[in-house]
Backbone of each chain as ProteinMPNN parsed JSONL, in Angstrom:
{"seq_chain_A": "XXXXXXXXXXXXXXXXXXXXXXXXXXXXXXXXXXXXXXXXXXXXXXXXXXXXXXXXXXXXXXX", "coords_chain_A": {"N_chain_A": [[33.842, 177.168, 12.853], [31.466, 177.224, 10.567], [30.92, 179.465, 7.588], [28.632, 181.657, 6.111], [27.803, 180.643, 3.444], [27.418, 183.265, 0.528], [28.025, 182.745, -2.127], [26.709, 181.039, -4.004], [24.513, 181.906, -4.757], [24.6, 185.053, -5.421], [25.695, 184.989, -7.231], [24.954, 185.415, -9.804], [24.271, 188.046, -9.785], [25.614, 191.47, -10.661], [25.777, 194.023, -9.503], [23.427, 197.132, -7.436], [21.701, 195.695, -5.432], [20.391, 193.169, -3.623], [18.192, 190.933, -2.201], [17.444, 189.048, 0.429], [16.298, 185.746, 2.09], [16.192, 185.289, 5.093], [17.544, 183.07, 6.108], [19.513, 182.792, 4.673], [19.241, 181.159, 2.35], [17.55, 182.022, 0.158], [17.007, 183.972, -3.054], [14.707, 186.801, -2.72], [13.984, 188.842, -3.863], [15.224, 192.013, -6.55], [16.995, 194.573, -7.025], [17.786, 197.663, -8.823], [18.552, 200.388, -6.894], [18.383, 201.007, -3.287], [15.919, 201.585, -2.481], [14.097, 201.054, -4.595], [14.887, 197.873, -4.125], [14.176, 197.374, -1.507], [11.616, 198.717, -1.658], [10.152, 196.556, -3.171], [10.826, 194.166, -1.741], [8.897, 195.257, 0.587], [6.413, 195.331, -0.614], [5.975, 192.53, -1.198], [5.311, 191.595, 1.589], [7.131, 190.624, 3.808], [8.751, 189.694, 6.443], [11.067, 188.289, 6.596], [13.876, 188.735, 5.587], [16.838, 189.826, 4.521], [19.54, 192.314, 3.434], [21.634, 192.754, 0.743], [24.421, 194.244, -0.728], [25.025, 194.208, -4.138], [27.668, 192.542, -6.311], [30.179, 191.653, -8.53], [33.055, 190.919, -7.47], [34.739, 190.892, -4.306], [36.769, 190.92, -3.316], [39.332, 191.971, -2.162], [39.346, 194.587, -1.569], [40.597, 197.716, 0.501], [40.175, 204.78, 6.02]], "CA_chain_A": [[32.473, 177.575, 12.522], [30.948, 177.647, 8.716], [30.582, 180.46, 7.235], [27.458, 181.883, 5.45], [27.99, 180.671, 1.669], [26.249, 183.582, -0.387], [28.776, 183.112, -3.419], [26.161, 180.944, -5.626], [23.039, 182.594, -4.769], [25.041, 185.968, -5.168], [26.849, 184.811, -8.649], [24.062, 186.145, -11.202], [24.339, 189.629, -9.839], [26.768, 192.093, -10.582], [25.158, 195.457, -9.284], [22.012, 196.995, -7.196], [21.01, 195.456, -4.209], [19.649, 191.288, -3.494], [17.197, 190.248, -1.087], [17.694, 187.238, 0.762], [16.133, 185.344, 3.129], [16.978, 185.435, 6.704], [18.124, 182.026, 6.35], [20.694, 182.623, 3.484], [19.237, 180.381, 1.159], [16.879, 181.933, -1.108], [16.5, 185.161, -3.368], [13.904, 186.945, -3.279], [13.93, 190.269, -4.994], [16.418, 192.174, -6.546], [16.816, 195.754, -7.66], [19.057, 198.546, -8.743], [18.341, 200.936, -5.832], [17.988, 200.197, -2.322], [14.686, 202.229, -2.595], [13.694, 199.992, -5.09], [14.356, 196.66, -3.46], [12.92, 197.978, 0.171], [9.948, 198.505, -1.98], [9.513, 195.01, -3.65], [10.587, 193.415, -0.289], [7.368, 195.131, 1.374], [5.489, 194.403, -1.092], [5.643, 190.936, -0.548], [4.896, 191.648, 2.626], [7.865, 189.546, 4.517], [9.526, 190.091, 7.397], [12.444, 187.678, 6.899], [14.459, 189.498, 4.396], [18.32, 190.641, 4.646], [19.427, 193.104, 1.724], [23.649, 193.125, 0.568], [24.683, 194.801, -2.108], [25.513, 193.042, -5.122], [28.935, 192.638, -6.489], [30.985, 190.294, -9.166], [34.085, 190.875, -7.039], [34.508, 191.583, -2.943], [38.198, 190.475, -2.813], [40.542, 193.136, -2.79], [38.876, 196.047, -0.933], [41.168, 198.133, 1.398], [40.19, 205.788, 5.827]], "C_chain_A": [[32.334, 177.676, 11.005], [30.586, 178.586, 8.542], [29.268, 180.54, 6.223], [27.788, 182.022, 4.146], [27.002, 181.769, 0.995], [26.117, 183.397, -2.052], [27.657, 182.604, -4.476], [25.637, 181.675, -5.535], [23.542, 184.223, -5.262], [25.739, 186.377, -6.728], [25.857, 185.504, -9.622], [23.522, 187.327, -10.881], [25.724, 190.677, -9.607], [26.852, 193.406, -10.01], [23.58, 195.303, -8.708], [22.492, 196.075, -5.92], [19.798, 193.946, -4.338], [19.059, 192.129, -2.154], [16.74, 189.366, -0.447], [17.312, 186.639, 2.138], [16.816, 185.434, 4.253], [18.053, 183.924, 6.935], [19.01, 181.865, 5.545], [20.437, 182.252, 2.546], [18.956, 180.368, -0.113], [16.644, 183.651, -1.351], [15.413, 185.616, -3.725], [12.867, 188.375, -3.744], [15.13, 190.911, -4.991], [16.338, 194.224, -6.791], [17.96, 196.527, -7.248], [19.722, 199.751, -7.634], [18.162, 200.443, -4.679], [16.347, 200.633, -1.823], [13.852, 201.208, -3.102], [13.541, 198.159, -4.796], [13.699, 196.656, -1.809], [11.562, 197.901, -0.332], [9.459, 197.693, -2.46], [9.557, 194.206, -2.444], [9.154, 193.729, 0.781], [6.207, 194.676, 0.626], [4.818, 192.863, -1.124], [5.2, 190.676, 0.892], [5.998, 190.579, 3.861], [8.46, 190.39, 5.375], [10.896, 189.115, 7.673], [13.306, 187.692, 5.704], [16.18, 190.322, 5.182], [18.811, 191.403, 3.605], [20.89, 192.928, 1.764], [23.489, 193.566, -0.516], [25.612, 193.681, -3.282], [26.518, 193.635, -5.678], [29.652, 191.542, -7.325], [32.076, 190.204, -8.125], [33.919, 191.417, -5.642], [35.354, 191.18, -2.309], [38.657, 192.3, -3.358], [40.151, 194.611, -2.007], [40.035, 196.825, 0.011], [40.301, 199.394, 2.054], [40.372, 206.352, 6.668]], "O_chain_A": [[33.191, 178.256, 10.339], [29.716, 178.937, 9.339], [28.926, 179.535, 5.6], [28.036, 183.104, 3.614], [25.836, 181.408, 0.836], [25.217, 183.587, -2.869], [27.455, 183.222, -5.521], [26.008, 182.617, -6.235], [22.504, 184.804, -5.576], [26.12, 187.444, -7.209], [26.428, 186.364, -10.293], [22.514, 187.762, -11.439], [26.559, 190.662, -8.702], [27.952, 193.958, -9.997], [22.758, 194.417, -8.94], [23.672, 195.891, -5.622], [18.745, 193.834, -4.965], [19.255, 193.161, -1.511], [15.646, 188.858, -0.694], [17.895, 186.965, 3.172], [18.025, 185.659, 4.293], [19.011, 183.795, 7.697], [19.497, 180.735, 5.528], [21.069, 182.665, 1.573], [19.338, 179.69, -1.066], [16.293, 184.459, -0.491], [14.882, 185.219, -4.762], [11.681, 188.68, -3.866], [15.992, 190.788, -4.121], [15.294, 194.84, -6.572], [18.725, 196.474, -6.286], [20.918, 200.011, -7.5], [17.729, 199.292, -4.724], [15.732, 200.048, -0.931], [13.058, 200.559, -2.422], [12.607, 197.406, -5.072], [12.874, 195.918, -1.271], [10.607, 197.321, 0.184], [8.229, 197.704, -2.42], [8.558, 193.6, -2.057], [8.548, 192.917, 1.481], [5.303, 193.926, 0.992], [3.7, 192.351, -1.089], [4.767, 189.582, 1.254], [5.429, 189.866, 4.687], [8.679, 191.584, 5.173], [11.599, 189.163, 8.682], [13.408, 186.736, 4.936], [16.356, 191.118, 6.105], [18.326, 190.986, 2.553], [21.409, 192.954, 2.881], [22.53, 193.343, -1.255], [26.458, 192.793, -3.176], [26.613, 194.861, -5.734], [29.723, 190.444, -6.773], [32.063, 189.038, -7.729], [33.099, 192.326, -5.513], [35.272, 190.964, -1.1], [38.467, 193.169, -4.209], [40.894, 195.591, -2.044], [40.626, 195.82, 0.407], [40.734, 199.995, 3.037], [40.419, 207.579, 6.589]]}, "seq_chain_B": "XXXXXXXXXXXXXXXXXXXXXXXXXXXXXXXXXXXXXXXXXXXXXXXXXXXXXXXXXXXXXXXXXXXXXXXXXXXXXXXXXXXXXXXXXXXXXXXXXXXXXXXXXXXXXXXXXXXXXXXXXXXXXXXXXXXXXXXX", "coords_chain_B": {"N_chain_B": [[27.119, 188.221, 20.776], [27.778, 186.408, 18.077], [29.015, 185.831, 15.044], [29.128, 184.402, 12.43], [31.3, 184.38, 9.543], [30.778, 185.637, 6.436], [30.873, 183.611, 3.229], [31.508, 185.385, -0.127], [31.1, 185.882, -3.685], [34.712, 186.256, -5.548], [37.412, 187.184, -7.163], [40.568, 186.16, -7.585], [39.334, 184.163, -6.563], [36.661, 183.005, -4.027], [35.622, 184.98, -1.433], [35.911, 185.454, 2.566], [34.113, 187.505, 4.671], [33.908, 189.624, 7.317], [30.504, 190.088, 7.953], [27.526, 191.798, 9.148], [24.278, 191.7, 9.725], [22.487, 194.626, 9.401], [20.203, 197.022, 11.15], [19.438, 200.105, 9.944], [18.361, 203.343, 11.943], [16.302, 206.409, 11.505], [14.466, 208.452, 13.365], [11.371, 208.046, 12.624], [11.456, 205.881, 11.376], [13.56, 203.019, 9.026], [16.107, 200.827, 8.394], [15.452, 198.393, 6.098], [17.131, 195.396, 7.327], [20.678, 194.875, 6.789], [23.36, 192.993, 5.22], [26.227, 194.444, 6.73], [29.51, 195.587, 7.005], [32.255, 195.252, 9.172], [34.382, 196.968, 10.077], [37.41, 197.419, 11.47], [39.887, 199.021, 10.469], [38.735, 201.143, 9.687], [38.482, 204.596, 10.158], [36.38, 205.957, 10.865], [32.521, 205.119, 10.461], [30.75, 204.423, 7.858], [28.351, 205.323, 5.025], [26.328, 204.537, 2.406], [24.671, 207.147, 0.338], [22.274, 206.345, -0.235], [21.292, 205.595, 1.856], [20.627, 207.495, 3.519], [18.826, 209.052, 2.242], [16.784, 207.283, 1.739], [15.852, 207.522, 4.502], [15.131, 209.669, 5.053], [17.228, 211.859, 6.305], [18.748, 214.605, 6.448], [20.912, 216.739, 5.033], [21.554, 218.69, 3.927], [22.956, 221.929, 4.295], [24.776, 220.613, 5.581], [28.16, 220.619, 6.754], [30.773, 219.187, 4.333], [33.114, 216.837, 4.711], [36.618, 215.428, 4.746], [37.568, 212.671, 3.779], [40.014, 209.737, 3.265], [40.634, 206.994, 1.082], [42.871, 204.249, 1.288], [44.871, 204.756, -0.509], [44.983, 207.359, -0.007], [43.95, 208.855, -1.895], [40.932, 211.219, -2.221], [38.12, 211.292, -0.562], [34.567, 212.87, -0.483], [32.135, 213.391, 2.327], [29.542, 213.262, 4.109], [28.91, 214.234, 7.762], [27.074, 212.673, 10.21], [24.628, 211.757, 12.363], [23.258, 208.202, 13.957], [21.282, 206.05, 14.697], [21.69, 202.209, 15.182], [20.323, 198.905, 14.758], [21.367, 196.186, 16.435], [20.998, 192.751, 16.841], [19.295, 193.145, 18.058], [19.428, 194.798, 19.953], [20.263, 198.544, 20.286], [22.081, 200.764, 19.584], [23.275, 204.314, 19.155], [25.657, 206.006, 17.272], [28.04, 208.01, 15.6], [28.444, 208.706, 12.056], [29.539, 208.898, 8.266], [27.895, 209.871, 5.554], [28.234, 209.236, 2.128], [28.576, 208.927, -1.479], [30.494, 208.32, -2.825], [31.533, 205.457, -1.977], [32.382, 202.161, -2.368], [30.82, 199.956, -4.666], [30.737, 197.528, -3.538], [31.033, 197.541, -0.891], [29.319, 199.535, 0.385], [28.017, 199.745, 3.194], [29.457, 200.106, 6.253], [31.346, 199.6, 9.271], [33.046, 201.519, 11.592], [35.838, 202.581, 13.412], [35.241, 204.623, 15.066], [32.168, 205.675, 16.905], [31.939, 203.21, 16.768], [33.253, 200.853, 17.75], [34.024, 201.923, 20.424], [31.659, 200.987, 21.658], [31.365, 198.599, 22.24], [32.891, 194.781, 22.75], [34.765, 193.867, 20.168], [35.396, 190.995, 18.365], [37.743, 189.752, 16.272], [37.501, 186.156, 14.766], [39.007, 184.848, 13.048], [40.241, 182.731, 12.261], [38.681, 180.653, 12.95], [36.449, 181.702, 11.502], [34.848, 183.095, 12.663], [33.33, 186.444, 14.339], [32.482, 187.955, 17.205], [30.651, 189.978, 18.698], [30.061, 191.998, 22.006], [28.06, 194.07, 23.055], [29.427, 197.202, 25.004], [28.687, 198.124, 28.506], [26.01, 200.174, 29.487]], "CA_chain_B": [[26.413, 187.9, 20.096], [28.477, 185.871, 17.502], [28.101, 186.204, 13.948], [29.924, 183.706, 11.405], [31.684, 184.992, 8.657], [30.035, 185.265, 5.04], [31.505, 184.129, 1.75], [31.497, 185.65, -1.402], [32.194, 185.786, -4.782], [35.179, 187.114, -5.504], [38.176, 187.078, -8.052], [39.936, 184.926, -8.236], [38.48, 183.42, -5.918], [35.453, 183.252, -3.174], [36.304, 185.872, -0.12], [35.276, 185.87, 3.684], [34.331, 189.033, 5.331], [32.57, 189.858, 8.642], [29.369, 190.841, 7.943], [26.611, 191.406, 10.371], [22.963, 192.409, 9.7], [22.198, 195.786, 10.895], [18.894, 197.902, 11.176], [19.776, 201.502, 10.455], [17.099, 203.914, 11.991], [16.426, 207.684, 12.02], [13.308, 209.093, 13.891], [10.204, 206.906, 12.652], [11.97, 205.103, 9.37], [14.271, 202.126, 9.715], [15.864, 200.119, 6.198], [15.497, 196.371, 6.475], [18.432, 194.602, 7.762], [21.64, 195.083, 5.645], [24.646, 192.962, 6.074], [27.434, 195.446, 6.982], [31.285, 195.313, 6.954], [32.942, 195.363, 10.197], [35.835, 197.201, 9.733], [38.771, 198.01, 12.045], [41.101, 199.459, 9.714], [38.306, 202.112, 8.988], [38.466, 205.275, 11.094], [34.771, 205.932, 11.035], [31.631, 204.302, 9.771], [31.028, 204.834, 6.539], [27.435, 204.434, 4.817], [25.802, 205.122, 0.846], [23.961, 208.431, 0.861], [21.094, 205.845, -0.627], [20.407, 205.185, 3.279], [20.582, 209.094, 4.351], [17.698, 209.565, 1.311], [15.945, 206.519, 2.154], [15.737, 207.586, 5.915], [14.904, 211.186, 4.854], [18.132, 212.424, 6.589], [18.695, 216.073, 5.735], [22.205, 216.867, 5.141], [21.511, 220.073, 3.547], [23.496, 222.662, 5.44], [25.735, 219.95, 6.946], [29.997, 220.494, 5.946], [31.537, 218.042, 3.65], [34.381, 216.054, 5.308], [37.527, 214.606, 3.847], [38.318, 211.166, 4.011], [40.907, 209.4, 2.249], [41.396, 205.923, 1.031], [44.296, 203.809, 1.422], [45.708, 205.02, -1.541], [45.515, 208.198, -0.341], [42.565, 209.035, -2.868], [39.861, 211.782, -1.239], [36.081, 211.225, -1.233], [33.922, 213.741, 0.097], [31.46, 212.687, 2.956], [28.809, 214.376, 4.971], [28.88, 213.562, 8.563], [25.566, 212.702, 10.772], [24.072, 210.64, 13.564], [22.187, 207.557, 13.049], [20.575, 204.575, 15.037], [21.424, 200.737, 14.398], [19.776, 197.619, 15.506], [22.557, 194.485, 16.258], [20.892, 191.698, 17.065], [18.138, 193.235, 18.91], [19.735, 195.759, 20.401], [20.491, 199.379, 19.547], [23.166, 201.926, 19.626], [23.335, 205.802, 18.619], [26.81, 205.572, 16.343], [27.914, 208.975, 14.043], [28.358, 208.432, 10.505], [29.89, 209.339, 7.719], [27.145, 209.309, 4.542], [29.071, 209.093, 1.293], [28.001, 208.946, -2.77], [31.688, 207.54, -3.396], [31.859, 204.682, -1.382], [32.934, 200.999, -2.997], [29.809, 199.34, -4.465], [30.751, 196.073, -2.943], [30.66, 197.6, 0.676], [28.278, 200.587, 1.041], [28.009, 200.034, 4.675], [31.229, 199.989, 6.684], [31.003, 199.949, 10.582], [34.419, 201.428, 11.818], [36.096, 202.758, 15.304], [34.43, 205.664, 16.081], [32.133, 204.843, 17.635], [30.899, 201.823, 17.624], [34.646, 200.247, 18.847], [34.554, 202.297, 21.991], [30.343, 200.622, 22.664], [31.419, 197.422, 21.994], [34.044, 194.583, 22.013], [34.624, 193.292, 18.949], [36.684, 190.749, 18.416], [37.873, 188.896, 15.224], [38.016, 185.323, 14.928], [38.76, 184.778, 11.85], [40.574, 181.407, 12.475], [37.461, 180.298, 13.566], [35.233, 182.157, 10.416], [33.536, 184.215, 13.775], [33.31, 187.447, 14.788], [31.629, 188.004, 18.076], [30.77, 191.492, 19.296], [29.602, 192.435, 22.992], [27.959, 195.3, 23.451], [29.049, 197.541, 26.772], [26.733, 198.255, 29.544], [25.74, 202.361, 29.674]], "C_chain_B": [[28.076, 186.875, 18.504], [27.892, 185.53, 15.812], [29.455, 185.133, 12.67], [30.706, 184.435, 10.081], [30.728, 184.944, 7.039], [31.015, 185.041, 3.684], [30.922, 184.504, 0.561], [32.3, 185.834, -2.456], [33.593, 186.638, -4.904], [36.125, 186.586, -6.601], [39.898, 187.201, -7.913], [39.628, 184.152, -7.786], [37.659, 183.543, -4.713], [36.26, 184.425, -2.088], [35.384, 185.783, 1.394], [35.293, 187.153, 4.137], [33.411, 188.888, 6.59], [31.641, 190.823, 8.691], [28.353, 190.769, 8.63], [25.547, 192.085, 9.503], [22.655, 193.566, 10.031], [21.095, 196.957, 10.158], [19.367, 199.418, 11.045], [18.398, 202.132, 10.348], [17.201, 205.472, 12.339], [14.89, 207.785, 12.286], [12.163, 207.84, 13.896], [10.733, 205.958, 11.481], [13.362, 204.315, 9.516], [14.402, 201.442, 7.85], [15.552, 198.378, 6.92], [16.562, 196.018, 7.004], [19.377, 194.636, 6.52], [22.737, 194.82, 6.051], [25.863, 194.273, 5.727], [28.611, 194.921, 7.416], [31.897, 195.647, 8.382], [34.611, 195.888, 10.061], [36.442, 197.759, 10.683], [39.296, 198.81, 11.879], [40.535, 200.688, 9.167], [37.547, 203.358, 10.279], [37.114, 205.895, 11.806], [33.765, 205.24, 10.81], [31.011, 205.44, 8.639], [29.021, 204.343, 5.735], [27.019, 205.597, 3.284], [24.618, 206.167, 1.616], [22.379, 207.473, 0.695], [20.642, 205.544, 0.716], [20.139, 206.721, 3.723], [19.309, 209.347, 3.619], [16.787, 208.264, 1.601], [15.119, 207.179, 3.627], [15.179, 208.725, 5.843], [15.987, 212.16, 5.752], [18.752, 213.279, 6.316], [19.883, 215.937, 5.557], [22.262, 218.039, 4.526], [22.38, 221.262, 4.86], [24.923, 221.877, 6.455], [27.301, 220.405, 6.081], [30.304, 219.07, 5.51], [32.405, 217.919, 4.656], [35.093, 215.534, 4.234], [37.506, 213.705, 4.05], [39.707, 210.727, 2.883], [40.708, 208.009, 2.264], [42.738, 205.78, 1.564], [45.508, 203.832, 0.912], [45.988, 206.487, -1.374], [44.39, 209.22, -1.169], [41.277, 210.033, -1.393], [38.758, 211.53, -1.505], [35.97, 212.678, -0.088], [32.605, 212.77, 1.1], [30.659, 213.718, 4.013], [28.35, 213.281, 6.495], [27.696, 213.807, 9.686], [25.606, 211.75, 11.936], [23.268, 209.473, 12.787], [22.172, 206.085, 14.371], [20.764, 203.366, 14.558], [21.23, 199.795, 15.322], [20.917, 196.831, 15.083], [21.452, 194.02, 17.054], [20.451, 192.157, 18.222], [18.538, 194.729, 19.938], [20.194, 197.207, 19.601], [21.609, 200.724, 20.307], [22.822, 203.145, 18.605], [25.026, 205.924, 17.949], [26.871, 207.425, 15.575], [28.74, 208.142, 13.337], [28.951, 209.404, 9.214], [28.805, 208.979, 6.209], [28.53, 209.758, 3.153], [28.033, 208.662, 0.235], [29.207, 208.132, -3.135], [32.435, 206.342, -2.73], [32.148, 202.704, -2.843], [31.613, 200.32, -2.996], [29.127, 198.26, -3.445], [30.355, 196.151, -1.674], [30.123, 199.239, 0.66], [27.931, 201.151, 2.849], [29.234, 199.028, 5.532], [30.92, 200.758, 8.022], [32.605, 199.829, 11.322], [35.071, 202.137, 13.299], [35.375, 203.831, 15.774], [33.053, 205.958, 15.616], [31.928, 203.85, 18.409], [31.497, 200.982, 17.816], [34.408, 200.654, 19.881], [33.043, 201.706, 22.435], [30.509, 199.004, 22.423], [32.745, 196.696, 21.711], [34.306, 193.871, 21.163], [35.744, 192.798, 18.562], [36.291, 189.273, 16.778], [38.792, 187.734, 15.07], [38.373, 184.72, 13.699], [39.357, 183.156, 11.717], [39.877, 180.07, 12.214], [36.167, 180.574, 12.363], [34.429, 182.99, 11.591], [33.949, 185.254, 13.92], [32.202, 187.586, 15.776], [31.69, 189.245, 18.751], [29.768, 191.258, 20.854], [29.665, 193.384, 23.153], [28.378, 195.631, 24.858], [28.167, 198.141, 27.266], [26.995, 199.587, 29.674], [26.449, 202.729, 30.263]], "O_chain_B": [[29.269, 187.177, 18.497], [26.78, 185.134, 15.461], [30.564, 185.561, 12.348], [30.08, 185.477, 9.89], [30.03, 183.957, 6.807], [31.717, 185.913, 3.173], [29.865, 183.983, 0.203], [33.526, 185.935, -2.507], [33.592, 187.732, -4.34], [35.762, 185.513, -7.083], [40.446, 188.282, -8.131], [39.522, 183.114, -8.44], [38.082, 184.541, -4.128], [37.482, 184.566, -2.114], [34.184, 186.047, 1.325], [36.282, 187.881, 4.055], [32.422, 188.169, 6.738], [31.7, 191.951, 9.182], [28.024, 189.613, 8.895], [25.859, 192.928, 8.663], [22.487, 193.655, 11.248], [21.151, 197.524, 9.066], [19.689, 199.966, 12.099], [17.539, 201.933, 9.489], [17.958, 205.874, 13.223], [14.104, 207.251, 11.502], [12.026, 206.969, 14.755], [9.915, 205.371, 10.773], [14.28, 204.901, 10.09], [13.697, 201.434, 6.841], [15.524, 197.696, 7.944], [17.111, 197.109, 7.158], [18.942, 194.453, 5.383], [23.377, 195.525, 6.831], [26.165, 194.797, 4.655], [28.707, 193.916, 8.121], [31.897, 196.874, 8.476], [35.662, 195.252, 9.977], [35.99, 198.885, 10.891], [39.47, 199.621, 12.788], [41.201, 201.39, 8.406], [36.567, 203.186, 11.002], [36.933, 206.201, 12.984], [34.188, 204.108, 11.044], [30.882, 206.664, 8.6], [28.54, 203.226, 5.928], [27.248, 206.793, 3.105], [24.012, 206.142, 2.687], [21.418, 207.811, 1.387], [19.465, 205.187, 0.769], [19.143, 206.865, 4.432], [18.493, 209.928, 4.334], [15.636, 208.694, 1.676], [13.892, 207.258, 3.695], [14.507, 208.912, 6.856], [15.578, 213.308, 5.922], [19.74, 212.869, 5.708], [20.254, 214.825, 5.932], [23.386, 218.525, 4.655], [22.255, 221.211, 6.083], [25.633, 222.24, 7.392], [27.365, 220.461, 4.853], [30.129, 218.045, 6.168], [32.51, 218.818, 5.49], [34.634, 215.227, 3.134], [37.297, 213.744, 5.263], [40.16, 211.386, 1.947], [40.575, 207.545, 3.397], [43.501, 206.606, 2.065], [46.604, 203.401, 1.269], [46.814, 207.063, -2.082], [44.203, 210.376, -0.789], [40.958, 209.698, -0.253], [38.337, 211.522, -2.661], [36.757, 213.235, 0.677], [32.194, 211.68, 0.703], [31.128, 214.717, 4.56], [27.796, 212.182, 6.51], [27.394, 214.949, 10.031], [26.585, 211.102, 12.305], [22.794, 209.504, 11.651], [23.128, 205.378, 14.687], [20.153, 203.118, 13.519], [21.755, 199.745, 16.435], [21.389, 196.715, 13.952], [20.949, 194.763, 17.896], [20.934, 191.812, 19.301], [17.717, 195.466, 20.483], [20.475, 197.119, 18.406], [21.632, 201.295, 21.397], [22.249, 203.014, 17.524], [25.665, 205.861, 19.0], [25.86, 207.954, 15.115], [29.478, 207.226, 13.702], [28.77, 210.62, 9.268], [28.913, 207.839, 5.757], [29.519, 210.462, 3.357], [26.942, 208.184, 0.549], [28.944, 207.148, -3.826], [33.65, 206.177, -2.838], [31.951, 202.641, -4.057], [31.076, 200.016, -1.93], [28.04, 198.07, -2.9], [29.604, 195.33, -1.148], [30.938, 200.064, 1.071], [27.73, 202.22, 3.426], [29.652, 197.872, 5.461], [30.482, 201.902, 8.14], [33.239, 198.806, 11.576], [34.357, 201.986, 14.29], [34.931, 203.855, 16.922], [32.704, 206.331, 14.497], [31.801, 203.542, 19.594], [30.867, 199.971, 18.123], [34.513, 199.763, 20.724], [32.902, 201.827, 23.652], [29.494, 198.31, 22.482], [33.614, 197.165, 20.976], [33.943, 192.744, 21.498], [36.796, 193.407, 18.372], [35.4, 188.491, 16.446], [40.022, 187.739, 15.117], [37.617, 183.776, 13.465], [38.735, 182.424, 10.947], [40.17, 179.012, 11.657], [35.16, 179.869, 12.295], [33.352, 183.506, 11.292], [35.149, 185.332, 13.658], [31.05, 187.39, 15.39], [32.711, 189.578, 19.353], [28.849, 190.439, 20.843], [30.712, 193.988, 23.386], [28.055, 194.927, 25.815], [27.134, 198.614, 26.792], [28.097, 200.064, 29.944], [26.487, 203.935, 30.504]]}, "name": "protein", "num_of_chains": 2, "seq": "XXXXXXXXXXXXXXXXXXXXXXXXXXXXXXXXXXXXXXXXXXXXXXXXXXXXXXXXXXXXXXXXXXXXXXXXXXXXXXXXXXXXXXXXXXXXXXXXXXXXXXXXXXXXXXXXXXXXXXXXXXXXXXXXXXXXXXXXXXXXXXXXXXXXXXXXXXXXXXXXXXXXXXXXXXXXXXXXXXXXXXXXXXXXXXXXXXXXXXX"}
C-alpha cells in the first residue's frame, strides 16, 4: 500500500498547526495555535480539512 | 477500517508513522479531524491541553498524574474522558491532557482504552494499519 506523502507539503513548516485537505494534497491554512487554525479553517467555511501538527523532524520519537 | 501509513519529514531522513484522523468531542464542541499517532508502546492516550481548552474541558479540581517517558523523564498530566470519531464511528476513550507533550505528536492514542475497543493491528510491511472496532 502507499503511504500518504505529507513530507513536501509539510517541509516549509517547522511549528503550529497545518491544514490540509482531506485529500493530502493541498495547504490550506496554517497557524501557531490549534485555536487559531480551527478558526481560519471555519472561516473558509470547508468541510474537507485535516489539521497535524507541524514539525521539521518526526523521526526519533519514543509512557 | 484501514488507514495507510503517512510520511514525513524527518532527519535524516523522511519517517512513516500510523496516523489516523480523529474527531475529538466533548458535550456540544468537536476539533476538526486531527491525524493522531497510534501508539502501542504508550500506556494511555495522551493529548495537548490545546484540545482540553479548545473543547472547554474543565480540569480545574482534577489531580495531576505522573507519567514518564522512556527515558524515565516525568511530565505532569491531568486525566479526563473524551469522545473520538474514527472513521465515522465513535468511542468514549479516557485521556491523559498534557502541556509537555512532544510537539511533533500532540495526540497519541495508546492501550487504555482504546486497545481493549478495538483490534488494531500493524502492518507496517504493508505501510497499513487497520483497526476494527468491537461490537458493545
Amino acid at each position: 500500500m502507499q503511504t500518504i506523502n505529507l513530507s513536501k507539503i509539510l517541509k516549509n513548516f517547522s511549528s503550529g498547526w497545518v491544514a490540509i485537505t482531506s485529500d493530502y494534497k493541498k495547504v490550506v491554512a496554517s497557524g501557531k495555535t490549534l485555536k487559531e487554525v480551527t478558526q481560519k479553517v471555519l472561516q473558509q467555511k470547508r468541510d474537507d480539512v485535516i489539521l497535524i501538527p507541524a514539525s521539521k523532524n518526526y523521526r526519533g520519537f519514543v509512557v | 477500517m484501514n488507514f495507510p501509513y503517512t510520511t514525513l519529514p524527518g532527519v535524516p531522513k523522511d519517517t512513516k508513522r500510523p496516523l489516523v484522523p480523529i474527531k475529538f468531542i466533548h458535550k456540544d464542541k468537536s476539533t476538526l479531524p486531527i491525524l493522531s499517532l497510534i501508539d502501542s508502546g504508550a500506556d494511555y492516550s495522551y493529548l495537548t491541553m490545546e484540545i482540553a481548552k479548545l473543547l472547554d474541558i474543565d480540569l480545574s479540581g482534577v489531580k495531576p498524574h505522573t507519567s514518564f517517558g522512556i527515558n524515565g523523564t516525568p511530565f505532569l498530566c491531568y486525566p479526563s474522558e473524551i469522545t473520538i470519531e474514527l472513521g465515522g464511528h465513535h468511542l468514549n476513550i479516557p485521556v491523559q491532557f498534557s502541556n509537555q507533550l512532544s510537539k511533533a505528536f500532540p495526540c497519541i492514542l495508546g492501550q487504555e482504552d482504546f486497545f481493549s475497543k478495538a483490534r488494531i493491528t500493524f502492518e507496517r510491511y504493508k505501510w497499513n494499519l487497520d483497526i476494527r472496532l468491537l461490537e458493545k
